[in-house]
N, CA, C and O of each residue as an XYZ file, in Angstrom:
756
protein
N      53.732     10.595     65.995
C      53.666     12.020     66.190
C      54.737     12.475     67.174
O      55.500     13.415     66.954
N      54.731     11.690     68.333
C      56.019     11.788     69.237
C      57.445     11.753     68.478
O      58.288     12.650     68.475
N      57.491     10.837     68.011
C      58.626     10.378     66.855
C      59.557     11.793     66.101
O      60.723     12.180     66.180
N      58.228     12.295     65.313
C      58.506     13.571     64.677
C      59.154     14.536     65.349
O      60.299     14.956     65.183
N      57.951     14.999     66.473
C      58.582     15.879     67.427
C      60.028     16.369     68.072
O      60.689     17.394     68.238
N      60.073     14.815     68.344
C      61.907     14.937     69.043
C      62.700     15.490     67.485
O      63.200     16.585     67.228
N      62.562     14.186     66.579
C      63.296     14.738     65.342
C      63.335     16.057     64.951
O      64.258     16.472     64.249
N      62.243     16.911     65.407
C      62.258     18.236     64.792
C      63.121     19.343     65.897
O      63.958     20.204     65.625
N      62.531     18.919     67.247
C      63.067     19.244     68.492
C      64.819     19.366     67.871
O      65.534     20.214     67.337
N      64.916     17.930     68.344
C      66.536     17.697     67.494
C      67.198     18.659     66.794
O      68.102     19.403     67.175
N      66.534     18.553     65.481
C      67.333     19.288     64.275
C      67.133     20.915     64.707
O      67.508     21.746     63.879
N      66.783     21.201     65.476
C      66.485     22.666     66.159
C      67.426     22.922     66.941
O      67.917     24.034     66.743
N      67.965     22.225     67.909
C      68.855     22.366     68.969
C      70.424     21.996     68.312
O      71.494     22.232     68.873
N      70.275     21.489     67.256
C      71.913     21.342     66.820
C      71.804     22.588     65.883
O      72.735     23.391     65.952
N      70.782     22.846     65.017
C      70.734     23.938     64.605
C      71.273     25.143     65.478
O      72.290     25.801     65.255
N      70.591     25.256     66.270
C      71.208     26.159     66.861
C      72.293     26.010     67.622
O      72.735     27.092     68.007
N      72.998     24.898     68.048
C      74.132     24.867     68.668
C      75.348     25.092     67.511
O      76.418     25.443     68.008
N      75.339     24.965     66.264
C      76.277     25.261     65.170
C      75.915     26.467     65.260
O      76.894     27.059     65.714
N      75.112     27.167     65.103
C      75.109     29.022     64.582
C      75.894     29.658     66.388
O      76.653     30.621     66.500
N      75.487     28.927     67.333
C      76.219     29.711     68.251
C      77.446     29.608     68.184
O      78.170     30.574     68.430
N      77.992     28.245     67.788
C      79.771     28.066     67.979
C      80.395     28.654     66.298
O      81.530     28.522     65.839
N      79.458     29.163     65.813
C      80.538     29.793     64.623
C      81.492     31.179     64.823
O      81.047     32.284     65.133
N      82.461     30.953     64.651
C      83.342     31.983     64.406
C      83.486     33.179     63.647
O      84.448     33.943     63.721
N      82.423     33.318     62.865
C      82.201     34.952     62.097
C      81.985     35.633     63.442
O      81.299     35.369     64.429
N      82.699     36.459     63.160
C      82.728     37.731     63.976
C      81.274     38.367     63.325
O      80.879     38.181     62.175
N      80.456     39.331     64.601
C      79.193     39.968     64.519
C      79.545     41.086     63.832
O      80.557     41.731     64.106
N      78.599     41.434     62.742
C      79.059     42.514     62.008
C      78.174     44.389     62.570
O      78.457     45.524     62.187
N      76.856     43.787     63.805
C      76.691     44.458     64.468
C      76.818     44.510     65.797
O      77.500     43.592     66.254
N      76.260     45.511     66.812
C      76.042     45.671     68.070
C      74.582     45.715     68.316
O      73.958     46.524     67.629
N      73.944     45.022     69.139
C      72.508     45.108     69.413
C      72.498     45.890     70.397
O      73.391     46.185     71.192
N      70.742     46.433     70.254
C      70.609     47.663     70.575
C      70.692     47.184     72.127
O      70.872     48.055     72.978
N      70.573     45.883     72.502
C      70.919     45.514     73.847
C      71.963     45.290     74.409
O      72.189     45.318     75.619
N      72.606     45.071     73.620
C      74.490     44.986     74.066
C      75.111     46.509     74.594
O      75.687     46.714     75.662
N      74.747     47.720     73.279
C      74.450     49.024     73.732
C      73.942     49.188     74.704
O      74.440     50.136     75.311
N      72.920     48.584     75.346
C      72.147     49.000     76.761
C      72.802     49.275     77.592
O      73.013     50.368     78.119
N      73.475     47.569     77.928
C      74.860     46.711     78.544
C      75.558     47.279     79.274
O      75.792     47.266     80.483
N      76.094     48.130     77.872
C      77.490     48.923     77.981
C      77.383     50.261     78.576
O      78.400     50.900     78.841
N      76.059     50.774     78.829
C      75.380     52.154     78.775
C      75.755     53.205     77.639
O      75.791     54.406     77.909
N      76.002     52.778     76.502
C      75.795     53.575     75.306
C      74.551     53.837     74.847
O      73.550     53.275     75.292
N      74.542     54.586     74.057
C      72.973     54.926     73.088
C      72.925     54.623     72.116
O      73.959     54.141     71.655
N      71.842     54.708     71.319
C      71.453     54.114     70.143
C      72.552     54.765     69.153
O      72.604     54.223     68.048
N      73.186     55.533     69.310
C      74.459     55.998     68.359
C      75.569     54.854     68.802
O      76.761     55.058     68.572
N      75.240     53.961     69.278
C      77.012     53.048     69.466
C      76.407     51.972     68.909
O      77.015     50.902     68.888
N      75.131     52.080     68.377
C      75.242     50.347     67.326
C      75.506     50.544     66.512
O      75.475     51.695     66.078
N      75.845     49.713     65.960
C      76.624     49.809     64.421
C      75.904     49.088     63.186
O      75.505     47.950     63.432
N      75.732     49.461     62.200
C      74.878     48.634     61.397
C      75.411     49.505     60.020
O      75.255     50.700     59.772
N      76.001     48.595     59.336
C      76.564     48.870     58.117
C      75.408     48.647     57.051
O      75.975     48.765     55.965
N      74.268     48.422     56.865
C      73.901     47.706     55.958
C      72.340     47.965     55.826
O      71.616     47.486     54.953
N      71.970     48.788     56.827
C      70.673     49.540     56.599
C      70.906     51.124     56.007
O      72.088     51.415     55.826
N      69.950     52.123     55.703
C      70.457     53.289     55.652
C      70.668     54.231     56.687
O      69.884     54.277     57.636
N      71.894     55.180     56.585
C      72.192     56.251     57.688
C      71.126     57.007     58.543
O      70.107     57.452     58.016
N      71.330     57.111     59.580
C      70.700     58.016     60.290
C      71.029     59.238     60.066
O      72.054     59.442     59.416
N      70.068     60.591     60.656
C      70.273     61.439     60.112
C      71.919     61.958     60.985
O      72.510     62.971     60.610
N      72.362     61.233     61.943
C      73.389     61.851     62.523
C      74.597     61.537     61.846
O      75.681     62.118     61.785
N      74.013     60.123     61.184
C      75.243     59.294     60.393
C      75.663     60.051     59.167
O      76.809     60.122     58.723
N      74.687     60.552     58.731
C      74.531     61.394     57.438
C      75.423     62.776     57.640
O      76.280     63.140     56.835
N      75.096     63.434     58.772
C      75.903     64.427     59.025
C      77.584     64.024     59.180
O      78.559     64.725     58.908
N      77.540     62.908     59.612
C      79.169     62.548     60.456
C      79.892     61.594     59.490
O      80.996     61.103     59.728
N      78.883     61.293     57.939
C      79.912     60.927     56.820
C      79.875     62.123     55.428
O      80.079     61.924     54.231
N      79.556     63.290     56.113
C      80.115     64.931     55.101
C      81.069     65.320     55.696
O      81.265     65.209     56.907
N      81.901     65.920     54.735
C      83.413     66.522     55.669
C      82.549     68.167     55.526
O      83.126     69.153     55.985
N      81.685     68.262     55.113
C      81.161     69.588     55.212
C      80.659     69.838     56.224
O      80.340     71.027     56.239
N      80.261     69.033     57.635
C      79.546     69.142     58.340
C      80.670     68.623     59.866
O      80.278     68.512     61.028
N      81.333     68.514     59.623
C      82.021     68.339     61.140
C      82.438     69.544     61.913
O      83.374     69.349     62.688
N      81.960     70.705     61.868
C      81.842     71.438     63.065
C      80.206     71.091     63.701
O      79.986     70.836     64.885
N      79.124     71.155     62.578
C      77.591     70.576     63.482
C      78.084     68.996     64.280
O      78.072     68.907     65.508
N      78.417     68.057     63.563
C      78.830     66.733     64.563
C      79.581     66.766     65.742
O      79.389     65.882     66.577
N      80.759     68.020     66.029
C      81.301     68.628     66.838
C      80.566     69.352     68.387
O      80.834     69.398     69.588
N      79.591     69.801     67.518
C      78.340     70.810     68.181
C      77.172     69.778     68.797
O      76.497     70.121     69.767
N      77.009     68.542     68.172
C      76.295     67.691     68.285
C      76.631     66.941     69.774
O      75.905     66.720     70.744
N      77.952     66.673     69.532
C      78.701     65.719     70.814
C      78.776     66.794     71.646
O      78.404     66.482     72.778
N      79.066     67.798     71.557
C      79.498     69.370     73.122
C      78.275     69.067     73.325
O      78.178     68.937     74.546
N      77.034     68.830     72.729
C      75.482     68.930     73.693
C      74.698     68.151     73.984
O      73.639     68.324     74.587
N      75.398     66.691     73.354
C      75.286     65.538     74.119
C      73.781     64.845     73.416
O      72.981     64.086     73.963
N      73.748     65.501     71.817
C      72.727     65.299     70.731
C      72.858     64.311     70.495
O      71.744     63.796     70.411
N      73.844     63.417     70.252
C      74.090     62.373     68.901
C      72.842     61.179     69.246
O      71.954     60.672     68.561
N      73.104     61.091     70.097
C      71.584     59.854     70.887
C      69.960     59.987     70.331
O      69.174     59.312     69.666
N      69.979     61.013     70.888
C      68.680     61.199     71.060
C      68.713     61.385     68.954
O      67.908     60.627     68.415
N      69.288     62.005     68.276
C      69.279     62.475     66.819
C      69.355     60.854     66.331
O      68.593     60.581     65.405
N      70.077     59.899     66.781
C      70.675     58.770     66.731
C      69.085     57.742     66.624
O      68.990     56.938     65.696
N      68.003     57.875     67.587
C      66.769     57.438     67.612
C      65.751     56.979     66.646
O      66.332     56.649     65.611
N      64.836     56.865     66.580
C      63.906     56.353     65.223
C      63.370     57.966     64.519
O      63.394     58.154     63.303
N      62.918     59.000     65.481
C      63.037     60.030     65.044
C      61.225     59.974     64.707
O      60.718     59.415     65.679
N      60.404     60.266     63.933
C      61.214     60.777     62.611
C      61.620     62.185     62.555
O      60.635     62.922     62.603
N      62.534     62.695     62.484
C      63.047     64.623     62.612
C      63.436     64.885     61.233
O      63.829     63.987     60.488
N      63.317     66.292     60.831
C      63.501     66.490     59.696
C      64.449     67.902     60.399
O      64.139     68.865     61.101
N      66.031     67.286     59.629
C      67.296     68.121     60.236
C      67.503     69.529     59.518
O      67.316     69.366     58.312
N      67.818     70.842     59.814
C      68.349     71.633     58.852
C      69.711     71.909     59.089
O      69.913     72.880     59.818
N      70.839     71.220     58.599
C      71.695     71.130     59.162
C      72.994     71.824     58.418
O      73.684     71.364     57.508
N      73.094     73.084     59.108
C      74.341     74.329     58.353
C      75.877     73.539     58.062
O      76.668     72.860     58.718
N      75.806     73.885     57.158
C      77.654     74.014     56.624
C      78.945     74.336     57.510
O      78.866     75.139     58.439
N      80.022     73.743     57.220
C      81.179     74.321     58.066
C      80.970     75.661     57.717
O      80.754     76.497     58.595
N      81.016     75.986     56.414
C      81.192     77.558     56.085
C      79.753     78.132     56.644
O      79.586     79.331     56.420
N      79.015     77.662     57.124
C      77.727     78.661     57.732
C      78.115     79.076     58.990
O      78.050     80.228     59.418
N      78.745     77.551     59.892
C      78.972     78.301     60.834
C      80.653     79.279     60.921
O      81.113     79.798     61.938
N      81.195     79.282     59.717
C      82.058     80.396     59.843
C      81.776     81.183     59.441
O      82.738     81.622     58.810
N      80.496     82.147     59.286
C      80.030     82.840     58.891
C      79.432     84.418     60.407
O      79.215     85.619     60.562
N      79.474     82.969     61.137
C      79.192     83.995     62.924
C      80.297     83.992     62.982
O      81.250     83.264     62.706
N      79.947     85.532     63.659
C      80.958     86.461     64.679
C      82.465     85.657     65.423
O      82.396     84.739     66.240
N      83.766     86.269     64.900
C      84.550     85.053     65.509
C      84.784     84.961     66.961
O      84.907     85.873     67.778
N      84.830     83.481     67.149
C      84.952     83.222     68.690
C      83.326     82.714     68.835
O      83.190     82.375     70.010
N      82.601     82.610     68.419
C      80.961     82.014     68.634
C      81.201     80.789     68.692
O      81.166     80.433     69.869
N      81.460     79.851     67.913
C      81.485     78.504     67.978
C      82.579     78.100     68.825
O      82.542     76.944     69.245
N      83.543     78.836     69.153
C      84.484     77.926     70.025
C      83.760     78.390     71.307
O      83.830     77.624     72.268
N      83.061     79.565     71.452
C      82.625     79.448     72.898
C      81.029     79.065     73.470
O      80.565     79.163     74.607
N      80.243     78.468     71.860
C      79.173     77.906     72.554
C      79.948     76.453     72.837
O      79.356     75.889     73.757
N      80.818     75.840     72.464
C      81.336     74.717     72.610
C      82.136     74.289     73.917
O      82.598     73.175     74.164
N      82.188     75.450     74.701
C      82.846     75.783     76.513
C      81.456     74.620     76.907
O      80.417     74.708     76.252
N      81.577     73.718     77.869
C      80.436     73.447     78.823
C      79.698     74.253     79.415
O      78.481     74.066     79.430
N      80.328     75.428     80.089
C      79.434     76.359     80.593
C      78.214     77.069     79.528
O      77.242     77.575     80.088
N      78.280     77.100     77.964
C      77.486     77.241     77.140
C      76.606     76.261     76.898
O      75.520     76.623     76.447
N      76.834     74.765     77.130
C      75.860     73.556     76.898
C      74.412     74.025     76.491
O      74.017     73.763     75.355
N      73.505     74.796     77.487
C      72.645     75.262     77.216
C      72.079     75.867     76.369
O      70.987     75.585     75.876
N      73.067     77.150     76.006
C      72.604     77.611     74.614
C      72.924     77.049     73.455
O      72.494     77.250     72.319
N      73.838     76.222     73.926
C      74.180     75.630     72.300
C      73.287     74.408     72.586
O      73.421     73.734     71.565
N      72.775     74.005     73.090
C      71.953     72.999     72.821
C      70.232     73.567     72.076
O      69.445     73.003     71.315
N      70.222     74.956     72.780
C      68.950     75.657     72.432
C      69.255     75.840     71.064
O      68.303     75.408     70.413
N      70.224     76.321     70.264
C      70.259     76.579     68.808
C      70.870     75.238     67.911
O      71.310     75.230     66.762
N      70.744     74.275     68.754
C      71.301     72.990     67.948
C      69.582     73.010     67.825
O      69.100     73.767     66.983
N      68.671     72.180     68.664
C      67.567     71.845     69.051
C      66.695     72.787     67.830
O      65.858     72.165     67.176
N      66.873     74.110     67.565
C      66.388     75.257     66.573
C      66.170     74.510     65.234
O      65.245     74.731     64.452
N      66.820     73.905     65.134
C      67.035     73.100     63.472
C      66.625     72.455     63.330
O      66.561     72.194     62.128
N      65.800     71.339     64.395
C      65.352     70.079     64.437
C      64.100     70.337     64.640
O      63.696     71.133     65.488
N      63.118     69.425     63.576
C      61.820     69.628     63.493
C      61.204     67.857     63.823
O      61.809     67.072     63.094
N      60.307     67.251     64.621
C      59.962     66.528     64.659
C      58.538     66.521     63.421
O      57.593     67.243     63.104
N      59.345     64.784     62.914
C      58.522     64.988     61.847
C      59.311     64.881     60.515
O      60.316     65.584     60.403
N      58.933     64.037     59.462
C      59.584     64.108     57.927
C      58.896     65.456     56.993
O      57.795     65.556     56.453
N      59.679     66.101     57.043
C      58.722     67.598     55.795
C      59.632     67.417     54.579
O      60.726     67.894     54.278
N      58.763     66.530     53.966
C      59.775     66.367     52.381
C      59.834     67.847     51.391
O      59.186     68.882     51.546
N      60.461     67.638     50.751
C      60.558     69.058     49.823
C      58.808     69.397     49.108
O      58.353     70.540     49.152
N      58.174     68.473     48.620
C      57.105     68.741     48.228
C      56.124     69.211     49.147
O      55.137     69.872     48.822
N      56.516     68.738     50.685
C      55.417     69.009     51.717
C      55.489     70.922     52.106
O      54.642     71.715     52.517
N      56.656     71.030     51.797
C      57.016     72.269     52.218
C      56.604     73.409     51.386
O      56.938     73.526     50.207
N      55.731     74.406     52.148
C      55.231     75.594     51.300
C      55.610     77.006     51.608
O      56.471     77.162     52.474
N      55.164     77.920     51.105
C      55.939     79.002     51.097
C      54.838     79.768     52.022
O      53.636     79.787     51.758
N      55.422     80.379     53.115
C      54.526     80.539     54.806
C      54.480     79.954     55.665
O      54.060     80.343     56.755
N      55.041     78.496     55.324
C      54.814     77.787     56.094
C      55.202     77.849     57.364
O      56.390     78.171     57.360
N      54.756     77.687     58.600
C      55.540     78.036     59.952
C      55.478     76.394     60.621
O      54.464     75.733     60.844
N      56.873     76.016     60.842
C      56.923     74.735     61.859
C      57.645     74.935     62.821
O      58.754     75.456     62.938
N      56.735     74.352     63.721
C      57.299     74.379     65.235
C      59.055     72.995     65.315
O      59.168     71.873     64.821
N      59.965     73.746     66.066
C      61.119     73.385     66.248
C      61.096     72.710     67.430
O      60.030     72.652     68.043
N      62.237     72.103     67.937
C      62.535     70.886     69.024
C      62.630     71.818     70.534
O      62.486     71.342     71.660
N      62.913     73.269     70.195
C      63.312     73.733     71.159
C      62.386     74.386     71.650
O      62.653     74.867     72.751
N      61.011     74.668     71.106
C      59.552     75.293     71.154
C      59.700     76.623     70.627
O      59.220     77.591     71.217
N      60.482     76.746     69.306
C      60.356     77.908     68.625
C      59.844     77.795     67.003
O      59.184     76.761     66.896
N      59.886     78.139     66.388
C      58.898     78.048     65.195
C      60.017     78.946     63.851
O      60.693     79.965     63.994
N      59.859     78.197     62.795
C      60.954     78.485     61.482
C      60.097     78.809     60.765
O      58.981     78.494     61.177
N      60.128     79.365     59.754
C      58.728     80.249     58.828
C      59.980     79.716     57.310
O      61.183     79.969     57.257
N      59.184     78.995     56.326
C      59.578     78.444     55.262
C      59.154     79.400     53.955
O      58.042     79.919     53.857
N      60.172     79.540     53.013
C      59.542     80.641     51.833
C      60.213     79.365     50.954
O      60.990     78.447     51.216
N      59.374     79.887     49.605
C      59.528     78.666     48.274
C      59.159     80.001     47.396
O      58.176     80.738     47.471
N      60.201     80.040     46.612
C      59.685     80.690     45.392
C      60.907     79.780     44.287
O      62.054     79.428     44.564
N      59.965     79.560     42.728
C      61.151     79.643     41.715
C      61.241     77.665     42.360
O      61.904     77.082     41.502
N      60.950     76.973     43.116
C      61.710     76.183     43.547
C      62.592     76.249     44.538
O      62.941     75.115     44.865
N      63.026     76.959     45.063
C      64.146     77.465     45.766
C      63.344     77.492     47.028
O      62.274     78.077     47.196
N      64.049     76.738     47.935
C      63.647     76.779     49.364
C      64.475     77.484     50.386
O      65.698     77.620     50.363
N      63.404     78.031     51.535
C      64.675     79.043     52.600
C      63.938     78.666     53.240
O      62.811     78.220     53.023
N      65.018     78.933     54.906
C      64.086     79.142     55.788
C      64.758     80.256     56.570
O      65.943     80.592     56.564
N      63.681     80.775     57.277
C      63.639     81.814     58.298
C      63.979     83.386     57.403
O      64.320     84.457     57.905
N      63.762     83.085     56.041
C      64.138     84.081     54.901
C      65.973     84.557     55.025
O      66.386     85.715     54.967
N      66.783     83.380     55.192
C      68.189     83.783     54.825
C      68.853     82.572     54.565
O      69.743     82.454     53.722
N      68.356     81.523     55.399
C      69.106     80.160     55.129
C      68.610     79.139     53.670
O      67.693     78.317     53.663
N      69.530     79.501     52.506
C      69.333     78.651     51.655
C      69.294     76.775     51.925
O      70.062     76.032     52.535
N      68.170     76.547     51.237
C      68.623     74.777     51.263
C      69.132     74.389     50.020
O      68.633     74.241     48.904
N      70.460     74.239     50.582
C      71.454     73.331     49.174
C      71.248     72.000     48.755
O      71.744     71.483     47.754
N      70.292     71.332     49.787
C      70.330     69.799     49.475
C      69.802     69.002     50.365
O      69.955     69.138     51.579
N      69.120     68.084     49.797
C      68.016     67.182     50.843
C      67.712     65.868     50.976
O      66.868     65.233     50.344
N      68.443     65.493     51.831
C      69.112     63.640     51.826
C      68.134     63.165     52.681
O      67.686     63.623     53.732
N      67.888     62.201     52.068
C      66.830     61.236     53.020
C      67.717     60.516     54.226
O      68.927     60.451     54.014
N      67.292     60.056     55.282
C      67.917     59.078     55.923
C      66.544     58.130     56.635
O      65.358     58.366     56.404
N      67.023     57.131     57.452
C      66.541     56.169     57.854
C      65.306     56.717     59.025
O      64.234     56.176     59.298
N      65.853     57.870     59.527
C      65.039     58.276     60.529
C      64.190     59.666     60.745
O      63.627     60.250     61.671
N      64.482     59.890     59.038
C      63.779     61.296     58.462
C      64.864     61.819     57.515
O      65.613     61.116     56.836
N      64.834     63.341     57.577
C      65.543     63.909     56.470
C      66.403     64.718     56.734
O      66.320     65.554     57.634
N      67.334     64.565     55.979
C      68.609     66.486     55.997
C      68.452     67.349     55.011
O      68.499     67.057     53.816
N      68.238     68.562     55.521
C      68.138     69.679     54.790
C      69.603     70.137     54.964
O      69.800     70.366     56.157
N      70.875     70.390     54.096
C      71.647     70.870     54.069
C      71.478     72.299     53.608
O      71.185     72.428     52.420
N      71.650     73.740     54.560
C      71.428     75.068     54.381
C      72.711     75.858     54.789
O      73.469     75.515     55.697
N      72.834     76.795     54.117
C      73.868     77.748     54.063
C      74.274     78.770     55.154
O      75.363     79.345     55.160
N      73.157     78.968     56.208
C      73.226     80.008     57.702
C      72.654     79.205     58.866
O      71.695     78.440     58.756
N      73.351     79.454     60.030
C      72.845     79.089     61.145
C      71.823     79.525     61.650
O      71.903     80.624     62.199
N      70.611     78.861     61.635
C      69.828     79.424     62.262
C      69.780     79.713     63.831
O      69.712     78.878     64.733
N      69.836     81.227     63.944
C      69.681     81.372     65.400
C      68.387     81.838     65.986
O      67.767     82.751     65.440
N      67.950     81.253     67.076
C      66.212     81.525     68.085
C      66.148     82.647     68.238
O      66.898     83.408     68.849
N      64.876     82.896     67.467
C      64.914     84.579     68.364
C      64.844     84.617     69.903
O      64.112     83.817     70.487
N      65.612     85.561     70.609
C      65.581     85.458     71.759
C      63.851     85.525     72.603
O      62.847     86.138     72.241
N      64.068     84.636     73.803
C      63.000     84.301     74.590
C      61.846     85.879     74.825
O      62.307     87.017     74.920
N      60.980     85.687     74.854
C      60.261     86.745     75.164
C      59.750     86.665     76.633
O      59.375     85.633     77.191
N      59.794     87.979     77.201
C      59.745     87.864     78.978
C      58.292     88.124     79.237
O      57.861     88.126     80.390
């Protein structure tokens, strides 16, 4: 029984002394190496599971002013997480749709705040698949404000102006791709 032991002992420790001295390069970053380095869960890399919902945004060329908007407010991390959030996440052309000069100046640092308040607007904790979603529906947002959902025909909106063009699953919930920025109604005093 001793006999065995070592033998198994053995074939364990060379085992593992070959997988440490191999030369393939790591095809990821662990989420502890990230720690390490003080990055966030957006600096591992993992080719080979499915996208996150940030990943999802930051491989559309339709969407790199939100990934833009994402990094000015210091989102990508926390969006980057297990989640689960269900994103509504506007178009380049949505946000060229505000007043000009809006996006280059929630994107000043001194704006951080509000643009983090109307990034945060879009983000719903929680997966709301297309079937879950009804017409009245009111869900509370990341920022403690609330989106009111209409369905008619099939056709989904929210806040009654923002069309949803399209609805991608990802690893850590879902993207709603929509046509207007949703903006918070302002705070009540």
């Amino acid at each position: 029984m001793k006999r065995e032991f070592k033998i198994i002992f053995t074939a364990a420790i060379l085992t593992l002394a070959v997988s440490c001295n191999s030369n393939e390069e790591p095809k990821t970053v662990s989420p502890e190496t990230a720690a390490n380095t003080g990055a966030g869960q957006s600096a591992v890399q993992d080719d080979q599971s499915a996208k996150n919902v940030v990943q999802v945004a930051v491989g559309s060329k339709d969407h790199t002013t939100l990934v833009t908007a994402l990094k000015a407010a210091d989102l990508v991390d926390a969006l980057s997480n297990a989640g689960p959030f269900t994103v509504f996440a506007p178009t380049n052309a949505a946000f060229d749709k505000l007043p000009a000069g809006t996006v280059d100046g929630l994107l000043k640092p001194e704006k951080k705040d509000a643009l983090t308040d109307i990034l945060q607007y879009h983000v719903s904790v929680g997966v709301f698949k297309e079937d879950m979603l009804q017409d009245g529906q009111v869900i509370g947002q990341v920022n403690g404000g609330n989106i009111s959902i209409s369905k008619k025909d099939g056709k989904i909106m929210v806040n009654g102006t923002a069309n949803v063009i399209a609805a991608i699953p990802a690893s850590n919930g879902i993207v709603y791709v929509i046509d207007q920025v949703l903006l918070p109604p302002p705070a009540q005093k």
